[in-house]
N, C-alpha and C positions, 0 to 999 in steps of 0.2 A: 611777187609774193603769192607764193600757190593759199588758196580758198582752204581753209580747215575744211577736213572730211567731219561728218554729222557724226557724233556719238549712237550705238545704238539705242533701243530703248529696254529700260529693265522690264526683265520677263518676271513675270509673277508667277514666283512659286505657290500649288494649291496649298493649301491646309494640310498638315497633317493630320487624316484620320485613322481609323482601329478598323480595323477587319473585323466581325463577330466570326467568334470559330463556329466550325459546323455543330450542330445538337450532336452528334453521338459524342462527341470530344468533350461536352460540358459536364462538369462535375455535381453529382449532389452538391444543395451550397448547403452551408456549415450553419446556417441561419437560416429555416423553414420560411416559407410566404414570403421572401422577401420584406423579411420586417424591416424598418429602419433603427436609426441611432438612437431619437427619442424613445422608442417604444421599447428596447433594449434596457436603457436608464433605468426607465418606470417598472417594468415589470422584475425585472431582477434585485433592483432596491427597494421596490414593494414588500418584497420577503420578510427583509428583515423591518422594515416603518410601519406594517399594519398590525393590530394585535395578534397576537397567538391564536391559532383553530383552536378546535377544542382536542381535537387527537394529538396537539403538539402538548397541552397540562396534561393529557391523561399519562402520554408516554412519558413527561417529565417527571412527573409523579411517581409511573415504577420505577425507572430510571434512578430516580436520588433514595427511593425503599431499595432498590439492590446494594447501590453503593454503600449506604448506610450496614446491610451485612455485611459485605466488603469486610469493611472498617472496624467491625465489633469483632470478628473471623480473627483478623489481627491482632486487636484487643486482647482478646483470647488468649489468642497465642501467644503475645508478649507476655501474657502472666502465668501460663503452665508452662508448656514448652512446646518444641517441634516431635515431643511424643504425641501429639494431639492427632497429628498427619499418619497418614498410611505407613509411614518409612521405617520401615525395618531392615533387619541384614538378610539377603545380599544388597535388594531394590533402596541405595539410598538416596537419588534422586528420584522423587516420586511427580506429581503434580507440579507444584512447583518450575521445576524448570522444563514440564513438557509445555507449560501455559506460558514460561519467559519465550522460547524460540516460536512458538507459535505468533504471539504478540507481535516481537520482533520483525517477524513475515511478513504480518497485516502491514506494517506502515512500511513496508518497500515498494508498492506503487506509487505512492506518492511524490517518492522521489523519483522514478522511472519516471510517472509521466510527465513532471514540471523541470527534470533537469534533461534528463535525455533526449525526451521525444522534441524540447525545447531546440536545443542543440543539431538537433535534426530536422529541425524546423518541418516538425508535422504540425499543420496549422488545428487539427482536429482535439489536441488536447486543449485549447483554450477556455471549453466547456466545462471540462471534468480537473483540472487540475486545482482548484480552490479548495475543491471538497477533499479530492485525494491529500493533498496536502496537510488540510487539517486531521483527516483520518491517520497521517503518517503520526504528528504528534502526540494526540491521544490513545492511538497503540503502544509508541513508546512510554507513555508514561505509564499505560498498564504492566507494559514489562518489567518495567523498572522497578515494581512493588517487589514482584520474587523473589531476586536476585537477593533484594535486602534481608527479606526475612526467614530466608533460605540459610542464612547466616546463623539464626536460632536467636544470639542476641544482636540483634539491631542496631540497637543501642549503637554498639563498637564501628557501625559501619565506615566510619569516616576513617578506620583504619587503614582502610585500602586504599586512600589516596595518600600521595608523599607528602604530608605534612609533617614538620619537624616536631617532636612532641618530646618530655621528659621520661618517658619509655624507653627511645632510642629503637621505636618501631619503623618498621621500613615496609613497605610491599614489595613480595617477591615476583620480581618482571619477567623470569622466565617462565612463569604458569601464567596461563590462559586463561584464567579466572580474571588474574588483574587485565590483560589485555580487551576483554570483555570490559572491563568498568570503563578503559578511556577510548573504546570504540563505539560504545552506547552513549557515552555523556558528548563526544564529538558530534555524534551523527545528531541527536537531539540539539542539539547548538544552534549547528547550519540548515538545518530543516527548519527550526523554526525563524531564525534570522531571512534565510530564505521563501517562505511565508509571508512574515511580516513584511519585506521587498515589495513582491506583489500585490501587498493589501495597499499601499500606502496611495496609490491614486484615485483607488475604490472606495476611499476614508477621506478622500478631498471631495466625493463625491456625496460619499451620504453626510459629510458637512455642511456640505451648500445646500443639500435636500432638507437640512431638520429644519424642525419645528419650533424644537422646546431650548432653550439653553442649555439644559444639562448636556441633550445631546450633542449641541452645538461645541458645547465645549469639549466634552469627549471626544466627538470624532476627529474635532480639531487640534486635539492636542497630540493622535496616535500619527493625524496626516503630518506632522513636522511642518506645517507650511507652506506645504503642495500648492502652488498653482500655476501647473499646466503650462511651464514656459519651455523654452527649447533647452535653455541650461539644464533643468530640473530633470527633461525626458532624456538629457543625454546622457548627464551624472548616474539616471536610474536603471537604464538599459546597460551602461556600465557595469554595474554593481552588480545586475540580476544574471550579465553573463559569468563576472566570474564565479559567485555564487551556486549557477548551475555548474560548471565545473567542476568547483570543490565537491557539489551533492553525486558528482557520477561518479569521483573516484570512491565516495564514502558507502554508495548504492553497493559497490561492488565489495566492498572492504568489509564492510560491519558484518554481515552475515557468513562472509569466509572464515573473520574472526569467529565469530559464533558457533561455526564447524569444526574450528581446533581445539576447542572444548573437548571434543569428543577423540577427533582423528588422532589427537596425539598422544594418545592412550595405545594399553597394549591389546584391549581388550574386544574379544573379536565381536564384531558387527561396529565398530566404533575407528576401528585401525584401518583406515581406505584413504586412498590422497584424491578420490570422486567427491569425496564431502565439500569442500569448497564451491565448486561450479553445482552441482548437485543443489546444496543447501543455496545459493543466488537461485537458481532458475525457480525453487519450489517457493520461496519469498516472494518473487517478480509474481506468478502463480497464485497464491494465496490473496496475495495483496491485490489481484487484482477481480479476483472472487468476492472480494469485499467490498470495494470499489461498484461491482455491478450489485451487489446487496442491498446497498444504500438509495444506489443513485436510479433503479429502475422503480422504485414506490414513489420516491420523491419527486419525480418529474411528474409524475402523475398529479398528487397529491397537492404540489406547489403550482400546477398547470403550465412547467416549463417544456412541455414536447416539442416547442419548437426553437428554443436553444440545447437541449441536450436532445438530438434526434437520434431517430433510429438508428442512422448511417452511425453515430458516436458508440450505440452500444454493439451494433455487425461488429465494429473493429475491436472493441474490446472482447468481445468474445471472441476474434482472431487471434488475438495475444495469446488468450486462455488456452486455445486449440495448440499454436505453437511450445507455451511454456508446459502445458503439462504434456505434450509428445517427448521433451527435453525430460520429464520427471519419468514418466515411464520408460525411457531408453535408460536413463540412472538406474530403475531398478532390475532393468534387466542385467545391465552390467554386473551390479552388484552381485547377485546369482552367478557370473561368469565369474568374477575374479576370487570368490568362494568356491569355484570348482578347481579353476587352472592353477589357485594359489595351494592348492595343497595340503591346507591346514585342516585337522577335522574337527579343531574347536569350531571352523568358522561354518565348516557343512554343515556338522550337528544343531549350531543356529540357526540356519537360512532353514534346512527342511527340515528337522526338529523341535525346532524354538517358535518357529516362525508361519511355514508356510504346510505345515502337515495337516489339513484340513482332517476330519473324521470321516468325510464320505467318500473320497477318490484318492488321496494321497498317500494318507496312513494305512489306508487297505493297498496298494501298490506297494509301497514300500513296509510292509507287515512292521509297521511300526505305531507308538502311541502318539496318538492327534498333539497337536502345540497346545501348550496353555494357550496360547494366546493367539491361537488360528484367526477368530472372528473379526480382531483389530487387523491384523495382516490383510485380509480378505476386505474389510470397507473399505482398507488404506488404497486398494486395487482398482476398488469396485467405483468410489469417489473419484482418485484422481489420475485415472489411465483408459476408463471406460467412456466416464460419462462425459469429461470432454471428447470426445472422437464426434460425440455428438450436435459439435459444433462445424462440423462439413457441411452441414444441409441448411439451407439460406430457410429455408421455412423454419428449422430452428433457431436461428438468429433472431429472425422476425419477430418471433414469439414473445415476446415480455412476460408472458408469466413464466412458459418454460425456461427460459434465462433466469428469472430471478429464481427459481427452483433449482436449478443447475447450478447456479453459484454459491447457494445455500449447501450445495453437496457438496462441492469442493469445498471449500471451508470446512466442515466435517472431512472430510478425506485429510486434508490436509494436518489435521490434530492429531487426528491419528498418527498419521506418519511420525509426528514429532512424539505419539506415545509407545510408537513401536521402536523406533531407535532408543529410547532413553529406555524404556521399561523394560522390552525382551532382550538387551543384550544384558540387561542384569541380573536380571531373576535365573540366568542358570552360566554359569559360568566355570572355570577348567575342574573346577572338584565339585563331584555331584553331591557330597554334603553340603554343599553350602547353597544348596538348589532352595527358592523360595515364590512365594508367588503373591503376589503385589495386590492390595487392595485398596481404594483411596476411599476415607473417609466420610462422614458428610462435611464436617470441616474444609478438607479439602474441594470438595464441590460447592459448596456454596462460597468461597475463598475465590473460586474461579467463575462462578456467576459473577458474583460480585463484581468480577471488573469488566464485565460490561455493563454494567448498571455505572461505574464509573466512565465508562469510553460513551456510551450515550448521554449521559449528562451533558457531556461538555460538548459533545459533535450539538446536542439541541440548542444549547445554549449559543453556539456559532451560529446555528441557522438565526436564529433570533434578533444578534446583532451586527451579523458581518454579511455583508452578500455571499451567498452560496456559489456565486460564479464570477469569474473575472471580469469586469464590465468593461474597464478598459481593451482586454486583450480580446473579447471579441467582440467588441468595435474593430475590430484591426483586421479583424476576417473575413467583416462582412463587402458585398462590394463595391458600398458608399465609400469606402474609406482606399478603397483600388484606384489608383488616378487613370488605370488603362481600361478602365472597365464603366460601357456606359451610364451608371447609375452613379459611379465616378465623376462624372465630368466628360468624358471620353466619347469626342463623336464617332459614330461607326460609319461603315460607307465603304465601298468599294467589295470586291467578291474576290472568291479562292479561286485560285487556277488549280 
């Protein structure tokens, strides 16, 4: 009987370690100084747990005196009528529905950046997407005043939806009007559903943080229960992808609809199948003009520069450079299919109605300047100019200049929504019927007003909700990377 041969012996395998990549490959991180997880908590739920500065009563203050005009604007109106407003014949969408689509605009970042950019998993919106979000809602709900009382009586409005009534009233589904009602009450749904998703870890958070009971029970009652188990984060990550979902196909839908308001009319500057794509990109655009309006004082002001960094608002001002190249190629277009299409209602619009300035145009074309040259010309001058301005990294850089720049667009972009509703009315195929639009003070202070509403409630968020995701950037940072040494993750060995 031959001698068993010896077993070898087991070879040890080393560790697995992490290479560190080289420095030029490393990214700005998303989280300044290398803060940690505690200090993330603290300073983000400080926001809403300490008391109010004093600039947060003063602005709350005018805030609820705007809204309050607002409100009595309406009063108003409910007791005289919609003679009160600018609106006469031909101009009879006046105000009104240049301040619904504008509104509408403002809150299409918010869905861009929490469903799409989501989806695309850019880790860089985890900063900005609480605010944007809330700013989607309270947009919408400033739009949503117009619409109503645009109607004259009010009152009736619940006509427009199908409810069965002793009238034997119906809404008619092939006008755009109604299609607007169940594409704004949709989109305000899942936006805010979508929202509240995100908030509900953030609300297990400032639960366990409070102090007082009331708050304890408040936050506790909004967090459902939350606590931080794997069941809880699987069911939520669920929910919050299909939720972004549904907000991308609505991002895209609501403001299309918005556009057939107008496109599918006979009436020229209105009659374009560019409205669609056109009205999305100048939404994405607006929305995100507003987004840097808010969020470039408030980092300041709150001392968050090292969660909302500079790299967060570069990229936002990318967006902006991209989405308004997209508005200005629209309005070129627009100009070309006014030429190629032949029609001379739609010329005598574009350079007539529209873009006949009094110093180089109208003297060219021995013609009388536009009423309404001056709106045309900011409409240019805001949102086709002053983003170009955003190539130059020293203007990126800039926080004041951004927040000045975004402040323009915004203005640029009202415009626009005043120049499509207002100059394709005011002159139209019979020059008797030529008229020229003046709004109000009603009308203007009807439209202050809701931002003295849309500030209200954005203060009122700051006050009790964290301003930023707490959860979601914990998830950014590189404690929370298991490949990454701050992670866990030994490093060691070198690049070939």
């Amino acid at each position: 009987m031959t001698e068993a041969s010896p077993m070898p012996a087991m070879s040890r395998t080393p560790p697995l370690v992490v290479r560190a990549p080289p420095a030029e490959l490393e990214r700005e991180p998303l989280v300044a100084n290398g803060r940690g997880i505690g200090w993330l908590s603290d300073t983000i739920a400080g926001v809403a747990e300490g008391s109010p500065p004093a600039w947060w009563k003063w602005c709350f203050a005018i805030s609820v005196t705007m809204m309050t005009v607002c409100f009595l604007c309406v009063l108003y109106l409910m007791s005289t009528g919609v003679g009160i407003w600018g609106l006469g014949h031909p101009v009879m969408w006046g105000f009104a529905i240049v301040n619904f689509v504008w509104w509408i605009g403002i809150g299409h970042a918010g869905t861009l950046i929490s469903a799409i950019l989501f989806l695309l998993r850019q880790k860089w919106r985890t900063s900005i997407n609480r605010a944007a979000e809330a700013m989607t809602i309270f947009a919408v709900m400033c739009a949503g005043i117009f619409p109503l009382i645009h109607v004259g009586r009010m009152w009736y409005g619940y006509w427009l939806f199908p409810i069965p009534n002793s009238y034997r009233l119906w809404p008619q589904f092939r006008s755009p009007l109604m299609w607007d009602v169940f594409a704004v009450s949709t989109y305000f749904t899942v936006s805010a559903l979508f929202w509240y998703m995100g908030l509900i870890p953030d609300l297990a958070v400032m639960r366990d943080r409070a102090k007082t009971k009331m708050r304890k029970f408040g936050y506790g009652l909004f967090a459902m229960g939350w606590t931080g188990s794997n069941r809880h984060w699987s069911n939520y990550e669920k929910a919050y992808l299909i939720l972004a979902g549904l907000s991308t196909v609505l991002v895209l839908s609501v403001h299309s609809i918005v556009s057939l308001d107008f496109s599918v009319s006979q009436l020229p500057g209105w009659h374009t199948t560019i409205f669609p794509p056109y009205f999305v990109a100048g939404a994405v655009f607006s929305g995100f003009g507003m987004v840097l309006t808010l969020l470039v004082p408030l980092r300041r002001l709150l001392k968050l520069e090292e969660i909302i960094t500079a790299r967060h608002i570069e990229l936002m001002c990318k967006v902006l450079l991209l989405t308004g190249s997209i508005v200005g190629y629209a309005y070129a277009m627009e100009f070309f299919i006014a030429w190629y299409g032949g029609n001379p209602a739609e010329k005598h619009l574009f350079l007539n109605g529209r873009a006949a300035d009094p110093f180089v145009i109208s003297k060219l074309l021995h013609t009388n300047p536009a009423p309404y040259w001056w709106a045309y010309w900011t409409m240019i001058g805001c949102n086709v100019i002053v983003p170009q301005f955003f190539w130059f990294k020293k203007v990126r850089a800039s926080m004041i200049t951004v927040f000045v720049l975004s402040i323009l667009v915004n203005i640029g972009m009202w415009f626009e929504r005043f120049v499509i509703v207002v100059t394709s009315l005011h002159q139209d195929f019979l020059p008797s019927n030529w008229g020229y639009y003046r709004p109000t003070w009603v009308d203007i202070l009807q439209f202050l007003g809701t931002f003295g509403l849309f500030f209200t409630f954005f203060l009122l968020f700051l006050r009790f909700v964290p301003l930023i995701a707490i959860a979601e950037v914990k998830g950014v940072t590189p404690q929370a990377d298991p490949h990454h040494p701050l992670g866990g993750a030994k490093t060691g060995g070198r690049h070939s």
